[in-house]
C-alpha positions as CSV (number, residue, x, y, z in Angstrom):
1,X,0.0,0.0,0.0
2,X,1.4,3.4,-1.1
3,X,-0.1,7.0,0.0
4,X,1.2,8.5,-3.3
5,X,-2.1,9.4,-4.8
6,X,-2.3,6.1,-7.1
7,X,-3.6,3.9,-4.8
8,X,-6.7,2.8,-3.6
9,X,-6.2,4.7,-0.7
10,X,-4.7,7.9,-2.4
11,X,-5.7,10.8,-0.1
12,X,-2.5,11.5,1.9
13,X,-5.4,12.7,5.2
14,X,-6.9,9.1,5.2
15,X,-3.1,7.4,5.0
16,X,0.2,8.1,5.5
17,X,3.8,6.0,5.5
18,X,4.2,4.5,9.2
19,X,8.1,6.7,9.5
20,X,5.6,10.1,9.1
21,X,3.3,9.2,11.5
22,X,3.7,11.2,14.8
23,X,0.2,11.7,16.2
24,X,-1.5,8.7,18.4
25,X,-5.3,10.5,17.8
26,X,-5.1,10.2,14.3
27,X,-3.4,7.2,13.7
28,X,-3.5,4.8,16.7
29,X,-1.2,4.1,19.8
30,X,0.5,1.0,17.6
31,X,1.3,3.3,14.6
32,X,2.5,6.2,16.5
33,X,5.2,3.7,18.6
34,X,6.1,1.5,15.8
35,X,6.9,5.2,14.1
36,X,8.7,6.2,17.2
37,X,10.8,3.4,17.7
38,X,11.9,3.4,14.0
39,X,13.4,7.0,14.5
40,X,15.2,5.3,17.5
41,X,16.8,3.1,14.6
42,X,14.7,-0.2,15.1
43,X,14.4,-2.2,12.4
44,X,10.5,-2.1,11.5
45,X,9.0,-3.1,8.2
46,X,8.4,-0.6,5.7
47,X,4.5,-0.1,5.6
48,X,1.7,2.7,5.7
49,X,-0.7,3.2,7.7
50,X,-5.0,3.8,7.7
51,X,-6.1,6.8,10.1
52,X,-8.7,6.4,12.1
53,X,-11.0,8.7,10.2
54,X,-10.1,7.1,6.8
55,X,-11.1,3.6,8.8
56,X,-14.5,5.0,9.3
57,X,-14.7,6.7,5.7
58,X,-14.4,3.2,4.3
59,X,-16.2,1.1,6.9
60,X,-19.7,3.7,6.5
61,X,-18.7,3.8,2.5
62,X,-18.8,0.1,2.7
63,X,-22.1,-0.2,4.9
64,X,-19.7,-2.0,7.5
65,X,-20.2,0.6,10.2
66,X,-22.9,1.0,12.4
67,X,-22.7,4.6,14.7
């Protein structure tokens, strides 16, 4: 998954690459310390990640949310 503007994904608010990640409330407590401990130098896959707003965006856009 890229957050270039190609993909599915494509809009850079709904999904960002985990090393640019630096806020919990957006993008979960996981994300934000995986990003964290990567600057540290850790080894940690390559990856992106969903925020939490773009989770919900799909789920209701998909019918798969209830509020």
């Amino acid at each position: 998954m890229t957050c270039d503007g190609t993909s599915i994904v494509g809009n850079p608010r709904f999904c960002s690459p985990l090393v640019e990640v630096t806020n919990a409330a957006d993008f979960g407590g996981k994300a934000s310390n995986l990003a964290r401990v990567s600057r540290y130098g850790y080894r940690v896959p390559r990856t992106a990640v969903i925020s939490r707003d773009g989770l919900r965006r799909f789920l209701s856009a998909n019918q798969l949310y209830e509020p």
